[in-house]
Steps between C-alpha positions, in 0.01 A plus 500: 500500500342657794233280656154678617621513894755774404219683295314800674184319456672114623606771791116634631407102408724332753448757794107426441551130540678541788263727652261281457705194594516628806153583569414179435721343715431700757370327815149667518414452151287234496300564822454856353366292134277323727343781704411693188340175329339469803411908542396485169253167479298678852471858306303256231311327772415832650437650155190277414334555861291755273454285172374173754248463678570468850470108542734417208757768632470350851568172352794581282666720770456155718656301231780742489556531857488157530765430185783729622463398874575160380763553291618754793492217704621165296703697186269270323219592299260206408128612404329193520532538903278788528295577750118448428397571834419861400100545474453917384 
C-alpha cells in the first residue's frame, strides 16, 4: 500500500511544507511580522486623521507614539504606565 508521500498530490504537499518551513525559519521572519503589524496599525492611525477631529487624532497618535517607543525601548508593553502628561 502506497502511503500519500509517494502520491503526486503527497509530492506538491511536502515541497509546500518545506517551502514554507523554511520561510519561517528564516532569520528575518519575525522582524519582517513585526514591521508590517507595525506598518499596518500607523496606516490605521493615519487613516482616521480625516474621520477625527484634530484633538482626538493628536491624542491617539500620542498614545501610539508613546506605546511603541516603550515597548521599542523595554520589549515590554504595560498600559497602565501611560503617559498622561499629554494636554491637546
Amino acid at each position: 500500500m502506497d502511503s500519500f508521500g509517494h502520491t503526486l498530490p503527497g509530492k506538491i504537499w511536502g515541497s509546500w511544507r518545506f517551502v514554507m518551513y523554511k520561510l519561517v525559519e528564516h532569520k528575518y521572519f519575525e522582524t519582517f511580522i513585526i514591521l508590517m503589524i507595525l506598518a499596518s496599525s500607523m496606516a490605521l492611525v493615519r487613516s482616521r486623521v480625516f474621520s477625527l477631529s484634530s484633538t482626538q487624532c493628536s491624542f491617539i497618535y500620542f498614545n501610539f507614539s508613546v506605546s511603541v517607543a516603550e515597548l521599542a525601548e523595554t520589549g515590554e508593553f504595560k498600559p497602565e504606565k501611560r503617559h498622561t502628561a499629554y494636554k491637546g
